[in-house]
N, C-alpha and C positions, 0 to 999 in steps of 0.2 A: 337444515344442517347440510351443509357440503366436505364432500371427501376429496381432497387433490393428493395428485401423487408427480414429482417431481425426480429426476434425478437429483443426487445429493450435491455436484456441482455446479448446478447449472444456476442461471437466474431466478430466482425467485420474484421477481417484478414483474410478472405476467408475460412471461416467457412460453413459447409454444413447446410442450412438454416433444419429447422426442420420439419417432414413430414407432419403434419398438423399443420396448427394455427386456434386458437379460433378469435372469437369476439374480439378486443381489443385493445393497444395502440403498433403501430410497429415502426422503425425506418426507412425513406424511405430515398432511398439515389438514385439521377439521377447525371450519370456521361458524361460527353460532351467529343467527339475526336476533334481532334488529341492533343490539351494539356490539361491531363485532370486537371479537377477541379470538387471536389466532394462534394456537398453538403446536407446534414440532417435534417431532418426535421421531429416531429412526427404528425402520422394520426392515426384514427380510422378506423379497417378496418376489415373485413372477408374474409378470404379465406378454401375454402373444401379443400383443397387440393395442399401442394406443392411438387413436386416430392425430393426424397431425395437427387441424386446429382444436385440440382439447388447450385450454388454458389454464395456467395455474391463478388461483382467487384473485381476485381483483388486487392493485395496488392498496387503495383504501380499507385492505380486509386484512392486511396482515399487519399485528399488533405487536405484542408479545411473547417471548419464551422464557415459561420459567427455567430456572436452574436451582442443582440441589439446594436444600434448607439453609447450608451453611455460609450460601452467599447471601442470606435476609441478613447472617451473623456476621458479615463482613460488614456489611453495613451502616448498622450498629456500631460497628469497633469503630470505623471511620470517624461517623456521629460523635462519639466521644474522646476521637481523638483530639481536637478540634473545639474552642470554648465559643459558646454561644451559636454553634454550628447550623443550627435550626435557621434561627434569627438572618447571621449573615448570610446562607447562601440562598437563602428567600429573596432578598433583597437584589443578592448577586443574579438571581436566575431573573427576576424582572428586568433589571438595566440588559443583560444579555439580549432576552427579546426585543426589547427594544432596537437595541444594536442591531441586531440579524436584521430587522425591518428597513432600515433604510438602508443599511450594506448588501444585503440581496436583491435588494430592487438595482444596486448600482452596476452589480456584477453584469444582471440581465441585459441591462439596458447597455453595458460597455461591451459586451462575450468578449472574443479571443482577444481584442484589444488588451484588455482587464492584465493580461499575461506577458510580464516583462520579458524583453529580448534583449542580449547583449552580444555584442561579438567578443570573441574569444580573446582578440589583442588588446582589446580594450579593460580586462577583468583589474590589469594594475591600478586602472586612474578613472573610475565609475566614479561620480560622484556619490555624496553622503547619499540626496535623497535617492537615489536609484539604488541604494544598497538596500536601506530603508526600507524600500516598497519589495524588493525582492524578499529580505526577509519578512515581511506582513503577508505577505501575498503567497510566500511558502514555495513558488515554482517559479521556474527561470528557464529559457531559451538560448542556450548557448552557441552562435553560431560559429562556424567555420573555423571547429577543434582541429579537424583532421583534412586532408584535400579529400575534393568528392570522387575522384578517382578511384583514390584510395579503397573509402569505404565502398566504393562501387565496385573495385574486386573483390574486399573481404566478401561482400554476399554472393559471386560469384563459384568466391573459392568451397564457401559454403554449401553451395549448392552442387559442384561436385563433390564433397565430400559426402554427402545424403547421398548421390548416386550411386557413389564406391561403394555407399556401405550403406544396403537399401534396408537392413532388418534393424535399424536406427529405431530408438521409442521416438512415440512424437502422437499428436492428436489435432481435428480426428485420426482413428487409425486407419480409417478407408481414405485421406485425402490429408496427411501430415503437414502442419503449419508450424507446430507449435515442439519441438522439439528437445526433448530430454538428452542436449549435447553440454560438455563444460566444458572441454580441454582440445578443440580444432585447433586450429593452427590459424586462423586469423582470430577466434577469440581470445586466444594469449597476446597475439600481437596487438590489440587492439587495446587490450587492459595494460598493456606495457607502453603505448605510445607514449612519449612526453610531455605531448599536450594535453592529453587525454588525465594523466596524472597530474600536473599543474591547476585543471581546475577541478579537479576533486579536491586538492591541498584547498585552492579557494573558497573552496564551501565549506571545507571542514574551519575555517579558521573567520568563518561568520560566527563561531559558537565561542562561547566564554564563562569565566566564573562568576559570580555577585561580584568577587572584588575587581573585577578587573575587565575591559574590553578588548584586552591585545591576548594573544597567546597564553593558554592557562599556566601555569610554574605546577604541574602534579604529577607525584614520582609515577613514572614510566609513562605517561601522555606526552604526546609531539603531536601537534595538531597541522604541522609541518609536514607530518611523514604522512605519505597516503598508503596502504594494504589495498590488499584484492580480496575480493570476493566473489570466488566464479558463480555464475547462473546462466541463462541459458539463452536462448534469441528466435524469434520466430517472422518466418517469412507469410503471411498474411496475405491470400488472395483475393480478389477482389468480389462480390457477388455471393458473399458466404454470410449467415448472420452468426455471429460470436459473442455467444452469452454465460461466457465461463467468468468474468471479470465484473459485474456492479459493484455501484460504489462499496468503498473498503477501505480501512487503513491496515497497514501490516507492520510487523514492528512490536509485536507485544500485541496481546487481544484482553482475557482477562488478566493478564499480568499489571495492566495500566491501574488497577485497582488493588489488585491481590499482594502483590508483590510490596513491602514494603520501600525499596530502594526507588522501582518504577513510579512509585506514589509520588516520593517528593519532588517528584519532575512538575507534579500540578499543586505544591501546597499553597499556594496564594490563591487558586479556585477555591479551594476545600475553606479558604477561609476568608472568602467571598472577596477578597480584593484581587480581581477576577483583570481588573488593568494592567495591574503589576505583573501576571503571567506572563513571561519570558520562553519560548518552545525553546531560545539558542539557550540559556545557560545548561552546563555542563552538570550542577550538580543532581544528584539518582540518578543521571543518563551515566556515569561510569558504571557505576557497580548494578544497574538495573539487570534484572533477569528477565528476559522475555522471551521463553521459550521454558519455562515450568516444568510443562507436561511432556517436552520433545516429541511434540507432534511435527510429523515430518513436512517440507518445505513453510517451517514455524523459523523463520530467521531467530540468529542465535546474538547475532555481532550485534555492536551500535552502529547503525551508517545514519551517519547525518543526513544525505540524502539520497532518497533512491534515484535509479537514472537509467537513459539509455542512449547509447547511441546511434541514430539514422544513418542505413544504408540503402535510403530511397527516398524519393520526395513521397511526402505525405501532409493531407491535408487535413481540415475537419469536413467528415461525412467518409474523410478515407479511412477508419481503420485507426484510429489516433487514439490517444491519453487525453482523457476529460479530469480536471481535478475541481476542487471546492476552495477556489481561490481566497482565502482566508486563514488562516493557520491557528491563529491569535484565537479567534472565533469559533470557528471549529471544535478546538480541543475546551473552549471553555463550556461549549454547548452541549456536547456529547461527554465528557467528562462528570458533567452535574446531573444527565437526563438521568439516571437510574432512583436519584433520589427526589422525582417528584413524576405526580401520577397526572392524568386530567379530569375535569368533573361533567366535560361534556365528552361527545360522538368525536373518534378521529377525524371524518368524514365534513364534521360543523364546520364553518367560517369561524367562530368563536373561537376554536382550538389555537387560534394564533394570539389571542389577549393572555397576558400574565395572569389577572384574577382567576380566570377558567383552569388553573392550575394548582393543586396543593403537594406541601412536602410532603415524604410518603417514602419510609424506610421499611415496610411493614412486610417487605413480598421481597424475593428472591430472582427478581428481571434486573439485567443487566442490557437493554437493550439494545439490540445488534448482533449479543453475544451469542455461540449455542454449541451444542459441543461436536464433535468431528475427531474421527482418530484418535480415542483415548485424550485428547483434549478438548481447545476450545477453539472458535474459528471465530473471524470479528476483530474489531467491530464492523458488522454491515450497515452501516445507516441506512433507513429506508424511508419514504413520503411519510408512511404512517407512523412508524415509533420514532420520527424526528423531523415534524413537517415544519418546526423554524429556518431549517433550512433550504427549504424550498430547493430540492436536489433538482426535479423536472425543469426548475429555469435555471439553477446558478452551476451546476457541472458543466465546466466549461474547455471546448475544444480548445488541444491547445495550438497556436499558429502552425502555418505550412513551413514545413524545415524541408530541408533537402539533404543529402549524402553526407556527412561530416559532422552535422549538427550538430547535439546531443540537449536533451530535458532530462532536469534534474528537478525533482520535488522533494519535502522536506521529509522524516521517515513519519509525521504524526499529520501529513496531509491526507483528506478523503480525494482520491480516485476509482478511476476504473476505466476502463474501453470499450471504446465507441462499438454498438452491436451490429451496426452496418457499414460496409467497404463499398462504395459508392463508385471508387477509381477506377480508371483503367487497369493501373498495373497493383503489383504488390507492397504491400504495407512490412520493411522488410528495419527489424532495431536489434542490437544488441543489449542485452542487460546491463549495465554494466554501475554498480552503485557508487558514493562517496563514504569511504574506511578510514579514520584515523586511526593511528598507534595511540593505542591501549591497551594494558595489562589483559584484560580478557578479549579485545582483538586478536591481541597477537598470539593468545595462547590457540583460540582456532587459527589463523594460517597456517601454525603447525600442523596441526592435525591435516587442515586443508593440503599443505605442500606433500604428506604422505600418499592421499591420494593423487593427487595431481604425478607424482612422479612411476606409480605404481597405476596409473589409467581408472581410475577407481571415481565415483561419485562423489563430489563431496559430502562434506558430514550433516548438512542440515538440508539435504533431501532425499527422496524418496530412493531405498534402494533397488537396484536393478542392473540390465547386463551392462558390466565394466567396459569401455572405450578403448583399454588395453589392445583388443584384437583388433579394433579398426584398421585399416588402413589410412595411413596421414594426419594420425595424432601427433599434435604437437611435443616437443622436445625443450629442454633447457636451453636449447638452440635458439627456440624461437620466441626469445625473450626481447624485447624490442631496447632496453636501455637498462642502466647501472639501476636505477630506479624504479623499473617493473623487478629486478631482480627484487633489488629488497621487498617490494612488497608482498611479493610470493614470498617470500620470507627463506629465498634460496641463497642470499647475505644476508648478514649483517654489520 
């Protein structure tokens, strides 16, 4: 029997625990031999002292987390939501491994290639299949949104503003990267550019209804109009390892399941005609709820895709976004994993054949899932409670961008970032996601534009000291065009 003790944000993939912990809430994980099974659980604890190479359990040793009783009962409801449920998504989960086997081996064998690039002038007249592959493939490289100038003051200016105003949150807190800023004065400007808006409208208007492939026709959607959505930006130095980020999707965790509305984003999985899954159609993405529990930085909006934009060249080994280039795939795979168990060792070669697999609603694992701050965190997919996808070969660095760039991934794509910065210089992006207008978009801007004007956090993260007193917080001033205005939602 083994005891690890981890902080609660860290890596869990065999991450070097860190040299001392405070007073506080850890993640305890006891793992059992010869087949293991690993289970989580938090405690309040102190420790002086933990030497630096202690490890947390092997990759191949972490399994499972159960969850209370009532998600076996979700289960269940699903199972009978659904006719002959058993049957077809038996059948569904075999063709899926199948798939993953020869799609994962491609991903490997192509890396950053695998990851479509377009320039930015070019978004009006891409051909079909390059639209195609972008949406399959879930991530896209958008080059030469903004001049690299540009972006190469916004981080500038950025960096004076950390200096003006040194008692900024940000982490570490002995060597700040990662900063708890929203309302600077080049992130406004940068969310208001008009190119920068132009192709978020483009990504928003990849998505559509069953009846239709152009513009959805549904009261209060404009998939035309872009919104903002402040978050935050970190300058990344080089020589540091950064294990706050494994693979993940965000965007809803047990909501993907729980949530009625969320559900029917996947009902063609649930009812094993697993081809037909569509991630762009619109319908459950309006009214879905993912954010439940209002666990804080638990996004509340729908953004078609997450995204950032580069204000530095960055490569892979520097500090970059690795994603799970498959989207299609992904959600069909992690979607179904909860409802089937395996009959051999994680660990076996075996574990990759379909028969070494049975259905299995009987238990209360939502695999990936686990709870965090009065909610839920996840899904993390990890080697062992998801080794069809072979995350060690197919997370994939995405290409070298420079100043201006920006990547945009889809919101039901798995990523994370790279745990090593390799570069010379700094690994230095903006948040900045893809917002359609929508009835419950736009009802957060509101809320959003209240703080925003009052120096205030936005509403779906963590709170802490307002930017109010800063010095060189942005203004309505520093709105860049008629069309960042509306999407702060300070027109209409």
């Amino acid at each position: 029997m083994k005891l690890v003790i981890c902080d609660a944000s860290s890596d869990l993939l065999g991450a070097t625990c860190m040299p001392s912990l405070d007073i506080g809430v850890y993640l305890v994980g006891i793992s059992s031999e010869p087949q293991p099974h690993f289970t989580l659980f938090f405690v309040y604890i102190s420790f002086e002292q933990v030497p630096r190479q202690t490890k947390v359990v092997a990759r191949n040793r972490i399994r499972s987390m159960a969850l209370p009783a009532r998600f076996a009962d979700l289960k269940a409801i699903i199972a009978a939501s659904y006719p002959d449920f058993e049957q077809n998504v038996t059948k569904a989960w075999s063709e899926i491994l199948a798939e993953l086997a020869t799609v994962t081996k491609t991903i490997n064998e192509e890396g950053v290639n695998y990851i479509p690039q377009v320039n930015f002038a070019d978004l009006g007249n891409l051909p079909k299949e390059d639209v195609e592959k972008i949406k399959r493939r879930g991530s896209v490289v958008i080059k030469d949104i903004v001049p690299d100038e540009q972006a190469m003051q916004w981080k500038e200016d950025l960096k004076e503003f950390i200096k003006a105003n040194p008692s900024v949150e940000g982490v570490p807190a002995n060597d700040k990267q990662f900063f708890q800023l929203y309302w600077t004065k080049p992130q406004v400007q940068a969310r208001s550019h008009p190119n920068l808006l132009a192709a978020t409208v483009w990504l928003n208007k990849l998505y559509h209804t069953k009846s239709s492939t152009g513009s959805p026709k549904l009261e209060g959607v404009d998939m035309n109009v872009a919104l903002t959505y402040a978050d935050r930006f970190r300058i990344r130095k080089p020589g540091i390892t950064w294990n706050l980020h494994p693979p993940h999707i965000d965007g809803g965790t047990i909501e993907r399941w729980e949530d009625s509305h969320f559900r029917r984003c996947f009902d063609d999985l649930f009812t094993g005609n697993w081809k037909a899954h569509d991630p762009f159609e619109l319908e459950g993405r309006l009214d879905a709820r993912s954010s439940l529990y209002g666990r804080p930085n638990q996004s509340s909006v729908f953004r078609t895709f997450q995204g950032w934009l580069a204000m530095s060249e960055t490569a892979p080994t520097q500090g970059t976004l690795r994603v799970f280039p498959d989207v299609l795939l992904s959600n069909a795979y992690i979607i179904l994993r909860p409802f089937f168990s395996p009959n051999v060792p994680v660990s076996s070669e075996e574990i990759y054949d379909a028969k070494n697999w049975k259905f299995d609603i009987s238990n209360s694992e939502f695999h990936g899932i686990y709870p965090r701050d009065g909610g839920y965190a996840g899904p993390n997919p990890t080697p062992a409670l998801h080794p069809h996808l072979r995350l060690e070969e197919t997370m994939t660095s995405i290409p070298k961008v420079n100043p201006g760039d920006a990547v945009f991934w889809h919101c039901d794509v798995v990523h994370s970032v790279e745990r090593e910065h390799t570069g010379n210089g700094d690994s230095a992006v903006m948040y900045i996601p893809a917002v359609p207008l929508t009835p419950q978009n736009q009802a957060y801007v509101e809320r959003q534009k209240a703080c925003f004007l009052e120096g205030q956090r936005p509403p779906d993260f963590p709170k802490g000291p307002a930017e109010a007193g800063f010095a060189g917080v942005a203004s309505v001033g520093d709105v860049l065009s008629k069309e960042g205005l509306r999407a702060m939602g300070l027109v209409h």
